[in-house]
N, CA, C and O atoms as a Maestro MAE file, in Angstrom:
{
 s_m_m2io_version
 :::
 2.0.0
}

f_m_ct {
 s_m_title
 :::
 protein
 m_atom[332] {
  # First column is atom index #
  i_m_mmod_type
  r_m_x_coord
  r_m_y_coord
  r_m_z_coord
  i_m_residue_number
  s_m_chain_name
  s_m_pdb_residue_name
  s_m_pdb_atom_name
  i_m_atomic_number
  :::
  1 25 30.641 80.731 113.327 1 A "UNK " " N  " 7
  2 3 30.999 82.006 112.742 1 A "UNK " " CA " 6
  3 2 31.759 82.864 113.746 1 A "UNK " " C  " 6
  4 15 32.777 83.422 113.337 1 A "UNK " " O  " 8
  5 25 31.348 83.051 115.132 2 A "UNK " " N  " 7
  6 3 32.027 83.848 115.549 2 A "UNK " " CA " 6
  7 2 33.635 83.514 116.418 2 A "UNK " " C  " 6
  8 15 34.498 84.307 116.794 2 A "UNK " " O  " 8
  9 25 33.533 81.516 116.550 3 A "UNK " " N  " 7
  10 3 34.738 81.293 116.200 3 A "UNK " " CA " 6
  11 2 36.231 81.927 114.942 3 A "UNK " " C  " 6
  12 15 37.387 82.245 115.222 3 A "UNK " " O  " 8
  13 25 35.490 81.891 113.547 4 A "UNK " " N  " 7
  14 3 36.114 82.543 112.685 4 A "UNK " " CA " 6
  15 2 36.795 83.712 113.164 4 A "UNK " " C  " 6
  16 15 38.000 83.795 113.402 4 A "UNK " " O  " 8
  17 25 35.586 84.961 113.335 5 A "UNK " " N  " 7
  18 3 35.970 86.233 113.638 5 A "UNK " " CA " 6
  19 2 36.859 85.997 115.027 5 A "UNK " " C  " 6
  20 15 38.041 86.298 114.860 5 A "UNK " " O  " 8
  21 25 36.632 85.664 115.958 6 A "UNK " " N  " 7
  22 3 37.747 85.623 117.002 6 A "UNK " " CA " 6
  23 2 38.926 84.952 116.843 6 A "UNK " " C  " 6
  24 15 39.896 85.098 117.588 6 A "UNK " " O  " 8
  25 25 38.860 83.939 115.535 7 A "UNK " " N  " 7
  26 3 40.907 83.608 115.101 7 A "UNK " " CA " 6
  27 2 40.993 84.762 114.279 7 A "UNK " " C  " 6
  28 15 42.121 85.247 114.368 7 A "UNK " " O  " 8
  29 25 40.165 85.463 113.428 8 A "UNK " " N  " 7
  30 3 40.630 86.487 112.653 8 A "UNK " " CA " 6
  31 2 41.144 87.732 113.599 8 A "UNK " " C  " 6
  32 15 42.111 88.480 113.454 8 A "UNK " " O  " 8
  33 25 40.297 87.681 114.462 9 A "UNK " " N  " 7
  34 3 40.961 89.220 115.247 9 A "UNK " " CA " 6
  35 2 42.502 88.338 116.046 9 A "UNK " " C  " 6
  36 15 43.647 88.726 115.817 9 A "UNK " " O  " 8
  37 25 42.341 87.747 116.501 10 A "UNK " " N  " 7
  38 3 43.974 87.172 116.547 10 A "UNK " " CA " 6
  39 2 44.732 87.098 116.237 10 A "UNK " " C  " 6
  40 15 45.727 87.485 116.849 10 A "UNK " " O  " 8
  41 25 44.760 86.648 115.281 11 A "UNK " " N  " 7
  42 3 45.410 86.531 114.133 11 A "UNK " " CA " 6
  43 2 46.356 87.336 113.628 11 A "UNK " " C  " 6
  44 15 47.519 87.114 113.291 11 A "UNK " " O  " 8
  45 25 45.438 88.677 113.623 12 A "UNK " " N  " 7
  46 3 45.190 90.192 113.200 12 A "UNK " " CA " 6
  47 2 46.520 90.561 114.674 12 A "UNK " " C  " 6
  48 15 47.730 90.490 114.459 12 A "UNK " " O  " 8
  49 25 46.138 90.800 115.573 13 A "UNK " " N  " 7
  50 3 46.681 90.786 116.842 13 A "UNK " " CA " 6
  51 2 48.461 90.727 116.863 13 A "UNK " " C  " 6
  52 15 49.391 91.529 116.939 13 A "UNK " " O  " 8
  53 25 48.261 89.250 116.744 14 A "UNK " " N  " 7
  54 3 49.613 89.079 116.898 14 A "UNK " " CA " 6
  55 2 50.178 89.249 115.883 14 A "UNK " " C  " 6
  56 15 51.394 89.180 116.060 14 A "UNK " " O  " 8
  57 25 49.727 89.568 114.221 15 A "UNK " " N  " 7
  58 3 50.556 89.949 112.884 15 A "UNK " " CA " 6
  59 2 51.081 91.247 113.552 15 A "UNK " " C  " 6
  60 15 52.236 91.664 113.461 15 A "UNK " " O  " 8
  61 25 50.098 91.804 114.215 16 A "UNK " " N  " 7
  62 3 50.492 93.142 114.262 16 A "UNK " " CA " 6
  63 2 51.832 93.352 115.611 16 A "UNK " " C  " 6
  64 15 52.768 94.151 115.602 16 A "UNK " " O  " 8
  65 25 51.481 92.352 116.639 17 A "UNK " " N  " 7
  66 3 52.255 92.420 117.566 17 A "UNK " " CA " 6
  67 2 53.795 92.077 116.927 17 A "UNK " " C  " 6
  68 15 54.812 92.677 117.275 17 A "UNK " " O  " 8
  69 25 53.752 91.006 115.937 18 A "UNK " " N  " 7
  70 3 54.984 90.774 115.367 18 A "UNK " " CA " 6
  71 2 55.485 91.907 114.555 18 A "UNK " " C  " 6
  72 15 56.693 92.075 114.390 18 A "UNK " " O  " 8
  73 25 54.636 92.645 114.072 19 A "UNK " " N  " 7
  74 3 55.425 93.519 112.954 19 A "UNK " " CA " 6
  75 2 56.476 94.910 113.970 19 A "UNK " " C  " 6
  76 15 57.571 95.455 113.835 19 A "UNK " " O  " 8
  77 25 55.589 94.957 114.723 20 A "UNK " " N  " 7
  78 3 55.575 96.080 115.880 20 A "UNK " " CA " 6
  79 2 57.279 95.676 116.534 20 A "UNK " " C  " 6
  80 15 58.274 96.397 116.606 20 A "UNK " " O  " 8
  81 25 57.042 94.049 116.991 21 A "UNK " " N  " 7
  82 3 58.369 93.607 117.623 21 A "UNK " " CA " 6
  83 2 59.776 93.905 116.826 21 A "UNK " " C  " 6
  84 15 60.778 94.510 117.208 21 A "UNK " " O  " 8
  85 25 59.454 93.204 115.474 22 A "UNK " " N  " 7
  86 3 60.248 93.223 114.519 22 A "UNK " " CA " 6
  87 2 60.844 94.719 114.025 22 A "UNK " " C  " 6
  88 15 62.034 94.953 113.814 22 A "UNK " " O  " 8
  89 25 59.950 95.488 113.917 23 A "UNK " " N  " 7
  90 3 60.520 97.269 113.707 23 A "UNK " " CA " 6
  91 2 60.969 97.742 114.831 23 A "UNK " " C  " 6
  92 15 61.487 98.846 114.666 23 A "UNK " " O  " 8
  93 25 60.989 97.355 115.952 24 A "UNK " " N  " 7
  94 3 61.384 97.759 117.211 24 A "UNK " " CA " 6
  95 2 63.106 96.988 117.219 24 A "UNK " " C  " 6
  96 15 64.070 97.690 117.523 24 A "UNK " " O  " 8
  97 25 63.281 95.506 116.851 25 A "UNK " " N  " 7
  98 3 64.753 95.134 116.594 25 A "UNK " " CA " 6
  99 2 64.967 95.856 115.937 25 A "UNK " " C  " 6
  100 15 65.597 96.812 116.390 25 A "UNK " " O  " 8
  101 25 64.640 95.874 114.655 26 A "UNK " " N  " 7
  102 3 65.316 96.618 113.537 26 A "UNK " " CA " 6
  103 2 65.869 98.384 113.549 26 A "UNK " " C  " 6
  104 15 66.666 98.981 112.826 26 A "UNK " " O  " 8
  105 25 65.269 98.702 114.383 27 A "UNK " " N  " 7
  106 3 65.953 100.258 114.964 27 A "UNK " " CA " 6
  107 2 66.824 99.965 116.003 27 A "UNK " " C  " 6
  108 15 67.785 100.730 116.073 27 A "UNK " " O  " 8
  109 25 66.771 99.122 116.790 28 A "UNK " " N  " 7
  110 3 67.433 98.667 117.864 28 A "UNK " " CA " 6
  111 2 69.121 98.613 117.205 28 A "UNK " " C  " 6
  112 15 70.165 99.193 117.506 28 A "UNK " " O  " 8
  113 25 68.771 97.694 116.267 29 A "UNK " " N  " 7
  114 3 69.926 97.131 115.449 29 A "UNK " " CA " 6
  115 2 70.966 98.126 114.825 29 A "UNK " " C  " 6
  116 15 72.180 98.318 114.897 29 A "UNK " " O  " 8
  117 25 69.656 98.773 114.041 30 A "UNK " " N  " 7
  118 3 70.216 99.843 113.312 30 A "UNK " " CA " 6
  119 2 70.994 100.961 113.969 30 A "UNK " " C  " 6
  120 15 71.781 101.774 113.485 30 A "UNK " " O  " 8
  121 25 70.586 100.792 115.125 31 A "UNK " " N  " 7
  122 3 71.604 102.497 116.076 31 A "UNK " " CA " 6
  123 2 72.603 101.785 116.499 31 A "UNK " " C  " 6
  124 15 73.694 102.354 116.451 31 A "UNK " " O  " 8
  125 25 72.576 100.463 116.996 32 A "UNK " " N  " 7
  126 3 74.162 99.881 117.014 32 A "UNK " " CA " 6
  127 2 74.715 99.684 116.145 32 A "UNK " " C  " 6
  128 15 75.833 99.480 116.620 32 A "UNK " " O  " 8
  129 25 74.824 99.548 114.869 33 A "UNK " " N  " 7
  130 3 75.079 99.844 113.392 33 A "UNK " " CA " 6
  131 2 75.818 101.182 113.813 33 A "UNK " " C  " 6
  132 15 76.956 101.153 114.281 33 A "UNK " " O  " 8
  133 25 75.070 102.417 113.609 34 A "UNK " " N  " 7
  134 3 75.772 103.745 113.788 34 A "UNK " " CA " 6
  135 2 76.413 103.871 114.847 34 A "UNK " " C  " 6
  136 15 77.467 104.478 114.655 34 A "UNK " " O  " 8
  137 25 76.236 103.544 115.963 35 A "UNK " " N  " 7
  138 3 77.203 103.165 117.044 35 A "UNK " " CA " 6
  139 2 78.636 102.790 116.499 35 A "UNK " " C  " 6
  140 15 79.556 103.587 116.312 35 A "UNK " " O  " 8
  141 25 78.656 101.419 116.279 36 A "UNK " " N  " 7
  142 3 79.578 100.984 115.608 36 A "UNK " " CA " 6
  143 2 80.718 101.934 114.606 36 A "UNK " " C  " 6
  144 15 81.905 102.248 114.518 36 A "UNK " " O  " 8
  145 25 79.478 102.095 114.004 37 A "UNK " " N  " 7
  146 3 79.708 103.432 112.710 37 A "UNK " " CA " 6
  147 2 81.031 104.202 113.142 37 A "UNK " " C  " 6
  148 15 82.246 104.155 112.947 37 A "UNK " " O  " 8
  149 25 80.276 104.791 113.702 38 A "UNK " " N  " 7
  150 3 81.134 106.115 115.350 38 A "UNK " " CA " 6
  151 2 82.165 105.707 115.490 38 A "UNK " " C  " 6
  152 15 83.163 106.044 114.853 38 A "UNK " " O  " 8
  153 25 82.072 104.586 116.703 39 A "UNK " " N  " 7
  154 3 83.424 104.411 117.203 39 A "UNK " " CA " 6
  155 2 84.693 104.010 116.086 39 A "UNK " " C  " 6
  156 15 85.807 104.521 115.974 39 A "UNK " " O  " 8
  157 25 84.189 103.126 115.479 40 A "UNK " " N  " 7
  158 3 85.138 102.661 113.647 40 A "UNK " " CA " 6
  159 2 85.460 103.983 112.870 40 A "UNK " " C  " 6
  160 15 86.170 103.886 111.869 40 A "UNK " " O  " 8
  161 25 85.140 104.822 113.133 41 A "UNK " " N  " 7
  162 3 85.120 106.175 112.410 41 A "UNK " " CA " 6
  163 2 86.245 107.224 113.034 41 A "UNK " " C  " 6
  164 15 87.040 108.007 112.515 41 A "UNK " " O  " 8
  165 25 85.872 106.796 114.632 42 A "UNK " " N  " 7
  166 3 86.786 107.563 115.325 42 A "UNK " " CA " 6
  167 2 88.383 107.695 115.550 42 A "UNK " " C  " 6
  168 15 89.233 108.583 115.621 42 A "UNK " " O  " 8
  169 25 88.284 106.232 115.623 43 A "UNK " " N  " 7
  170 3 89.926 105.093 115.570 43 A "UNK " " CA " 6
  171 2 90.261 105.406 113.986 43 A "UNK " " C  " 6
  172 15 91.374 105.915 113.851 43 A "UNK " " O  " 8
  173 25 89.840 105.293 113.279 44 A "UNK " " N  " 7
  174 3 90.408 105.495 111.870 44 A "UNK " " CA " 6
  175 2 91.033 107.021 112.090 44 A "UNK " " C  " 6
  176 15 92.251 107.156 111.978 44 A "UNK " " O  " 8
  177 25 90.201 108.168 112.403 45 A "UNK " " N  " 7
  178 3 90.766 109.353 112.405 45 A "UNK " " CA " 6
  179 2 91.853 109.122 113.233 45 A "UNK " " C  " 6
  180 15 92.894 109.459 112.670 45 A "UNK " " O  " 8
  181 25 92.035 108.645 114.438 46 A "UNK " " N  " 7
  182 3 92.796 109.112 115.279 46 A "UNK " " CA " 6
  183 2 94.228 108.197 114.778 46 A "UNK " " C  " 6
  184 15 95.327 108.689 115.034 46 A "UNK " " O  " 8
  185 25 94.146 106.846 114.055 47 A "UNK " " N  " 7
  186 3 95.196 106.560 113.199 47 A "UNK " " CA " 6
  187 2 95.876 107.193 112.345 47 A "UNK " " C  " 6
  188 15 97.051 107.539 112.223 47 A "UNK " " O  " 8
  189 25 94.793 107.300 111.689 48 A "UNK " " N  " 7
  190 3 94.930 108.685 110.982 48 A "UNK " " CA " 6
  191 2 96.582 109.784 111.163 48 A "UNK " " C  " 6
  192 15 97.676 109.890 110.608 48 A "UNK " " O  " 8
  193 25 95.590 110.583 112.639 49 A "UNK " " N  " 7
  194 3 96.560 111.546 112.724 49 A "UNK " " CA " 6
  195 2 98.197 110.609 113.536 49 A "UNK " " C  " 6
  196 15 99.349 111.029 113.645 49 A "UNK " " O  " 8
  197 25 97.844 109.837 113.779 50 A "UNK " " N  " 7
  198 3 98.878 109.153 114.884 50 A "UNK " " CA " 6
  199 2 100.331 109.103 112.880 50 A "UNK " " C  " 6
  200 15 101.365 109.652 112.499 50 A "UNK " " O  " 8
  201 25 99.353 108.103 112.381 51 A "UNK " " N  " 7
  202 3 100.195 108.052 110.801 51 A "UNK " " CA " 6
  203 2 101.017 109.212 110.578 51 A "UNK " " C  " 6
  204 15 102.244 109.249 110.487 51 A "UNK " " O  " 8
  205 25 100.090 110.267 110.493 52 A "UNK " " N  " 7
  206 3 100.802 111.479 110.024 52 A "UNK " " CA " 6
  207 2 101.939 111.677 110.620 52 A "UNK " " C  " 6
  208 15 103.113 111.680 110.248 52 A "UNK " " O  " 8
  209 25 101.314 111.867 111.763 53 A "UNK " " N  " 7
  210 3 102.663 112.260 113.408 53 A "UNK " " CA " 6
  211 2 104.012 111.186 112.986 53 A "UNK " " C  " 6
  212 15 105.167 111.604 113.074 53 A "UNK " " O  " 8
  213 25 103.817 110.291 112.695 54 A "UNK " " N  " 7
  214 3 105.060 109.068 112.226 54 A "UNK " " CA " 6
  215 2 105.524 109.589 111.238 54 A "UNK " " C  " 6
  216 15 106.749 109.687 111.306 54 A "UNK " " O  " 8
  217 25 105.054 110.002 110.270 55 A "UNK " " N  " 7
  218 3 105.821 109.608 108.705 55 A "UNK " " CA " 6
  219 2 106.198 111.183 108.977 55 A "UNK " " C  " 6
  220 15 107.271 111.394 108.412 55 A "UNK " " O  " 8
  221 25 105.676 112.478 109.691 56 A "UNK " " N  " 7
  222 3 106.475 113.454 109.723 56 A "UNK " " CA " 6
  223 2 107.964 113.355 110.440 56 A "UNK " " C  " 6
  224 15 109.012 113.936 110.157 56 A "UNK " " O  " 8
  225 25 107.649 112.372 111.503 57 A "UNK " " N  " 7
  226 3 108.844 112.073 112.091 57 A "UNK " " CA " 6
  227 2 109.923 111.701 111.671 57 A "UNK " " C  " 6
  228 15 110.973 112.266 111.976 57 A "UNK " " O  " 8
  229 25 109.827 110.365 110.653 58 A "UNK " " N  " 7
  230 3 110.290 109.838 110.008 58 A "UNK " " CA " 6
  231 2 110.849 110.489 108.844 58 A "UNK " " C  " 6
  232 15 111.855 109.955 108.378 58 A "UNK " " O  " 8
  233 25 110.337 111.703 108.180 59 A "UNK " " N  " 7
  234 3 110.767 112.073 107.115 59 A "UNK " " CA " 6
  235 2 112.073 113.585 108.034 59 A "UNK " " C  " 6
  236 15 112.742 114.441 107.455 59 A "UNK " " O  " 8
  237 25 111.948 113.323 109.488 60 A "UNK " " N  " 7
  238 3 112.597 114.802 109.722 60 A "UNK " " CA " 6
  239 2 113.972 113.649 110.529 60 A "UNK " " C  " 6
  240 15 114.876 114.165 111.186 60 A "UNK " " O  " 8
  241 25 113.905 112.394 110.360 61 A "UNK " " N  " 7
  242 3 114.859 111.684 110.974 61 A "UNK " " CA " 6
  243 2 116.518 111.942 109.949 61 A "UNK " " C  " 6
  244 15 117.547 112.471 110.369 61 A "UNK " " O  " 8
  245 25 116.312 111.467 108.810 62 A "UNK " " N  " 7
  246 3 117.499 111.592 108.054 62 A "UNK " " CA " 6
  247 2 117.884 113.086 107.775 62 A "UNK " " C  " 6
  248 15 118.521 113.343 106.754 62 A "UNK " " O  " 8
  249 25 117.515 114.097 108.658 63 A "UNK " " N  " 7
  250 3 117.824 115.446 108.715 63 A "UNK " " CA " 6
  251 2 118.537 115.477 109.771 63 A "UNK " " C  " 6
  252 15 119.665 115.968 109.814 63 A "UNK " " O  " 8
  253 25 117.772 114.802 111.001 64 A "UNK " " N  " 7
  254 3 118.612 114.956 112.380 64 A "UNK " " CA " 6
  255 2 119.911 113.916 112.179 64 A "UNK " " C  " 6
  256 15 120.806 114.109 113.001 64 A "UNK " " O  " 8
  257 25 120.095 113.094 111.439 65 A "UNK " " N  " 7
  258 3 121.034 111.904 111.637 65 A "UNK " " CA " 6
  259 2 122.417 113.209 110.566 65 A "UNK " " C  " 6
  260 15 123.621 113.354 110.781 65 A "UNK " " O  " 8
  261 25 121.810 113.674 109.834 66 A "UNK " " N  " 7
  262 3 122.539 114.616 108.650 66 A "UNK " " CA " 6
  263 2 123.814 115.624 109.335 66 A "UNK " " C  " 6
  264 15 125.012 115.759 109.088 66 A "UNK " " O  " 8
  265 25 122.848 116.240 110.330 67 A "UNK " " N  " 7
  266 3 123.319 117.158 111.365 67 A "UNK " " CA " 6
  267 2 124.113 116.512 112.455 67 A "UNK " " C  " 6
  268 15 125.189 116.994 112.811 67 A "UNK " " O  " 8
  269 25 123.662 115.542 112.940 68 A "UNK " " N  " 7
  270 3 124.560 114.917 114.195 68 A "UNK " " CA " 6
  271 2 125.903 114.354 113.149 68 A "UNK " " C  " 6
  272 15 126.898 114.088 113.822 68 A "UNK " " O  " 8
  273 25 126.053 114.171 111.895 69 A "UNK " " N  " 7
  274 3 127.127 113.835 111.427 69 A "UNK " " CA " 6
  275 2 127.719 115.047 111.377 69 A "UNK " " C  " 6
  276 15 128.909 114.738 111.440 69 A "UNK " " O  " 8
  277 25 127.678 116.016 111.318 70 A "UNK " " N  " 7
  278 3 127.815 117.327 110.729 70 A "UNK " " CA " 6
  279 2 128.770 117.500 112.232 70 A "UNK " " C  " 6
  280 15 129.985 117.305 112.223 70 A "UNK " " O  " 8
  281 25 128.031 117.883 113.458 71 A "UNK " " N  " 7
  282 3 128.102 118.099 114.456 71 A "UNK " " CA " 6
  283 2 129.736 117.429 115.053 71 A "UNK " " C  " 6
  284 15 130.702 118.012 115.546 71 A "UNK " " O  " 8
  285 25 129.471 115.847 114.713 72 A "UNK " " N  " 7
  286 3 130.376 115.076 114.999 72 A "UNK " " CA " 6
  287 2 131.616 115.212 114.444 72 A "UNK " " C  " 6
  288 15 132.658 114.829 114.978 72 A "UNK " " O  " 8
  289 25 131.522 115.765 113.353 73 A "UNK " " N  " 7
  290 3 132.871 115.901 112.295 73 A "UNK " " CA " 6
  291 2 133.281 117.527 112.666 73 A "UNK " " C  " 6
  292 15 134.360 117.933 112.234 73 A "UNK " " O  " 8
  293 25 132.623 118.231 113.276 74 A "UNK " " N  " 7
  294 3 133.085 119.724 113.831 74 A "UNK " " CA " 6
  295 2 133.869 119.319 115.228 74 A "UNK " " C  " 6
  296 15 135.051 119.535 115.496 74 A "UNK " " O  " 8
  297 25 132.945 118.719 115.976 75 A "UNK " " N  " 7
  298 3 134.050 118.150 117.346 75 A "UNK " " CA " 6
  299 2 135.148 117.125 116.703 75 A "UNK " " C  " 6
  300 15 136.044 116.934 117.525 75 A "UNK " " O  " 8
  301 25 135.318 116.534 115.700 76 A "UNK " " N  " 7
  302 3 136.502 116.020 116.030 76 A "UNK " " CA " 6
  303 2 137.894 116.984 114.965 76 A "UNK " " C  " 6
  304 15 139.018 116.530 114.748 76 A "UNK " " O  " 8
  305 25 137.392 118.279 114.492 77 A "UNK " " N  " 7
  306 3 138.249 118.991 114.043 77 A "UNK " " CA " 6
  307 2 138.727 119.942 115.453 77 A "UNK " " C  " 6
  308 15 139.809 120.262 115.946 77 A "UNK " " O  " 8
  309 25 137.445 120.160 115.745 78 A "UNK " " N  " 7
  310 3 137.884 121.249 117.322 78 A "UNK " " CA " 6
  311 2 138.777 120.535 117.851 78 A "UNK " " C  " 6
  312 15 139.908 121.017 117.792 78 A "UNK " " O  " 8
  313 25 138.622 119.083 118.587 79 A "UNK " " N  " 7
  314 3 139.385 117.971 119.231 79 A "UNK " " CA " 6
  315 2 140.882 118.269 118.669 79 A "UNK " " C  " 6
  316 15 141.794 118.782 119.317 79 A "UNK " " O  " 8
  317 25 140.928 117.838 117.332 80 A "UNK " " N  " 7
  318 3 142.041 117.808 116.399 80 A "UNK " " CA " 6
  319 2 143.189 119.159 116.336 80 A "UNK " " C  " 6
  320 15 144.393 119.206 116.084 80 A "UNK " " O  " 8
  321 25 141.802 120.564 116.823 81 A "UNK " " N  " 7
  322 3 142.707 121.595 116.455 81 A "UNK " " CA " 6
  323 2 143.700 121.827 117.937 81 A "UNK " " C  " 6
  324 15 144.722 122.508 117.849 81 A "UNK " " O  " 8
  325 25 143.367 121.316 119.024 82 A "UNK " " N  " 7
  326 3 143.212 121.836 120.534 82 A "UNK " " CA " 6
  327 2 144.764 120.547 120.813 82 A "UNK " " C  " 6
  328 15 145.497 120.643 121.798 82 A "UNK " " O  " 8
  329 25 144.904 119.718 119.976 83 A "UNK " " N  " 7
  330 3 146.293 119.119 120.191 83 A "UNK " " CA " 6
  331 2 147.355 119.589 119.438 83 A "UNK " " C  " 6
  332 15 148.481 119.118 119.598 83 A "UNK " " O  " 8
  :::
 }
 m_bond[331] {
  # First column is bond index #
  i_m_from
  i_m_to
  i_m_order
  :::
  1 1 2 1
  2 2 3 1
  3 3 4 2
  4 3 5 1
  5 5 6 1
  6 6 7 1
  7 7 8 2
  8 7 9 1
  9 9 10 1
  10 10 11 1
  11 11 12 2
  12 11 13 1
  13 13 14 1
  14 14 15 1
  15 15 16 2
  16 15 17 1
  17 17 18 1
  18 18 19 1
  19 19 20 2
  20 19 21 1
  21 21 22 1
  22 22 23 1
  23 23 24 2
  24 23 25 1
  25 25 26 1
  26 26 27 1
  27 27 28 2
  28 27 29 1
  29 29 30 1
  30 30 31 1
  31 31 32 2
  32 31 33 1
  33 33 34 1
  34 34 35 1
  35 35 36 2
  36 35 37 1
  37 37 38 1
  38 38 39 1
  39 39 40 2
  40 39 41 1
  41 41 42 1
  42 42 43 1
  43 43 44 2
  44 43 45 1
  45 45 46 1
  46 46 47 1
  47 47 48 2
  48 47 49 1
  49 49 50 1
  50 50 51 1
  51 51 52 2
  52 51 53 1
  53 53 54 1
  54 54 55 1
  55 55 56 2
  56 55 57 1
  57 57 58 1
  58 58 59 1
  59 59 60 2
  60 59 61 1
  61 61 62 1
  62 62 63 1
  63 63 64 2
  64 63 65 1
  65 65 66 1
  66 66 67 1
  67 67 68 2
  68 67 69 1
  69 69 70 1
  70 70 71 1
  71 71 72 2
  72 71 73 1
  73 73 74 1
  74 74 75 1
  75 75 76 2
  76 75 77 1
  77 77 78 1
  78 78 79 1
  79 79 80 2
  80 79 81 1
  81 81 82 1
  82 82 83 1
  83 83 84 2
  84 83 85 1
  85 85 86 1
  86 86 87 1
  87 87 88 2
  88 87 89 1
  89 89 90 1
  90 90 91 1
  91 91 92 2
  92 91 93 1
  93 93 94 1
  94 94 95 1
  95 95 96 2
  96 95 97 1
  97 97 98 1
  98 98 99 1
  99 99 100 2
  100 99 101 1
  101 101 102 1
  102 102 103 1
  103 103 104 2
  104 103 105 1
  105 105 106 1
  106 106 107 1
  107 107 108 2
  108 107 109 1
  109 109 110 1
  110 110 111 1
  111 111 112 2
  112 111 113 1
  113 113 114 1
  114 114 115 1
  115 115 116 2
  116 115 117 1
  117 117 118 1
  118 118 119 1
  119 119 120 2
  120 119 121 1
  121 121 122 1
  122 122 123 1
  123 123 124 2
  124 123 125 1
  125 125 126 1
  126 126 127 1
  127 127 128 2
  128 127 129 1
  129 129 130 1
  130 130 131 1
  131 131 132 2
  132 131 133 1
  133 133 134 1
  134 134 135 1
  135 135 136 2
  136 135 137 1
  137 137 138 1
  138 138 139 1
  139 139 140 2
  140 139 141 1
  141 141 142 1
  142 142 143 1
  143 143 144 2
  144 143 145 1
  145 145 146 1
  146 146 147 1
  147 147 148 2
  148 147 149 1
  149 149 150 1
  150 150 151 1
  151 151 152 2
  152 151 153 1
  153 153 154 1
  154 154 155 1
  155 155 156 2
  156 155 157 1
  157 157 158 1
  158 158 159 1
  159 159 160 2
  160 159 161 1
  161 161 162 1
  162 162 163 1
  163 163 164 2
  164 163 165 1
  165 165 166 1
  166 166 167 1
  167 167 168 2
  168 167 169 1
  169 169 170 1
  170 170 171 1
  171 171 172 2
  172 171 173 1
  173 173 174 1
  174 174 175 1
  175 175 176 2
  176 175 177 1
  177 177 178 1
  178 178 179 1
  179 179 180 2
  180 179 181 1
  181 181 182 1
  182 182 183 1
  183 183 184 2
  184 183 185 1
  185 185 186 1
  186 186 187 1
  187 187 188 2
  188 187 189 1
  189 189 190 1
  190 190 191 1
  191 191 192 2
  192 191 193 1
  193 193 194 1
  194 194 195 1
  195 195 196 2
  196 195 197 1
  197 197 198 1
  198 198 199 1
  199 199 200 2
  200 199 201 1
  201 201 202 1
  202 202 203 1
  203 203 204 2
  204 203 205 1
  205 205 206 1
  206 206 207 1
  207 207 208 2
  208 207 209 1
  209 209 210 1
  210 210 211 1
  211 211 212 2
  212 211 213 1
  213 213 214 1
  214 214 215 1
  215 215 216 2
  216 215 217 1
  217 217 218 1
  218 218 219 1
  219 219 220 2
  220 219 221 1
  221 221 222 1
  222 222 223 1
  223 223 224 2
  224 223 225 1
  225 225 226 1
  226 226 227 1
  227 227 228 2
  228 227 229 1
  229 229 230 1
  230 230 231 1
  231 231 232 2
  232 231 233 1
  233 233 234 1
  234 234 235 1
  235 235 236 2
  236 235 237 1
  237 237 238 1
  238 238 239 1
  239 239 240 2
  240 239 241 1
  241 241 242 1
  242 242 243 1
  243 243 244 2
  244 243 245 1
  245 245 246 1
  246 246 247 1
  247 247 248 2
  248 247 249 1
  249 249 250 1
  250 250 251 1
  251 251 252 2
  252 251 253 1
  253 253 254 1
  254 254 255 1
  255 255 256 2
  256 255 257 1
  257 257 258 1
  258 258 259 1
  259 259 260 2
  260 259 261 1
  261 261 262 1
  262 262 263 1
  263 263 264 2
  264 263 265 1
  265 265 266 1
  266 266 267 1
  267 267 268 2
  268 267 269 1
  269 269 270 1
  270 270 271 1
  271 271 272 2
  272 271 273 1
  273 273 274 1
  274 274 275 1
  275 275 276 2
  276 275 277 1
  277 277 278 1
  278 278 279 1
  279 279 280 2
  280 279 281 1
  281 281 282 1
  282 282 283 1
  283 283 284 2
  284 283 285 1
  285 285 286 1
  286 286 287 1
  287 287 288 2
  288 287 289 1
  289 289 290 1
  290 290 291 1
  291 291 292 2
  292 291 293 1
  293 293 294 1
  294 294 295 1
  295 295 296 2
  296 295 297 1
  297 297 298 1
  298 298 299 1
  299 299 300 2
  300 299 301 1
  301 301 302 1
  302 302 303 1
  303 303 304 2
  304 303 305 1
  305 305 306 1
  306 306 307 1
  307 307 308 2
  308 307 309 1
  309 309 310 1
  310 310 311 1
  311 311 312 2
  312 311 313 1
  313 313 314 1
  314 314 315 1
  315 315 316 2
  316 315 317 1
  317 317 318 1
  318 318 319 1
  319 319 320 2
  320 319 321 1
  321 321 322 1
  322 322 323 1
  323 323 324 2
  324 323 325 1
  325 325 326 1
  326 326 327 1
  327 327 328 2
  328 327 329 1
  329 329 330 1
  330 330 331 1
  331 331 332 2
  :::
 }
}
C-alpha cells in the first residue's frame, strides 16, 4: 500500500512539474510571438512611409521633367534671340 501512495505522490509530482514546464514554454513562446509581432509591425510602417516618400516623388517627377522642357525651350529662344 504505501508503495501505491508513493507512485501516486509522484506521479502527482512530476504531472505537475510537467504542466508547470510546459506553461513556462508557452509564455516563453508567446512573447517571442509579440516580439516578432513588433519588429514585423515596425518594418511594415516604416515601408510604409518609405512607399509614400516614392510615389510622392514619382508623382512630382513628370512636373519637374514638364518644367525643364519649359526651361529648355526659353534658353533656346533667348540663344535664338541674342544671334
Amino acid at each position: 500500500m504505501t508503495e501505491i501512495v508513493v507512485a501516486l505522490i509522484t506521479g502527482g509530482l512530476a504531472l505537475i512539474g510537467v504542466i508547470l514546464s510546459n506553461h513556462a514554454a508557452y509564455l516563453k513562446t508567446e512573447q517571442n510571438i509579440r516580439t516578432a509581432q513588433a519588429v514585423t509591425d515596425m518594418k511594415i510602417e516604416e515601408l510604409t512611409r518609405e512607399v509614400r516618400e516614392h510615389n510622392h516623388f514619382a508623382q512630382r517627377m513628370p512636373v519637374v521633367e514638364e518644367q525643364i522642357k519649359v526651361i529648355n525651350h526659353r534658353l533656346a529662344d533667348l540663344e535664338g534671340a541674342g544671334h
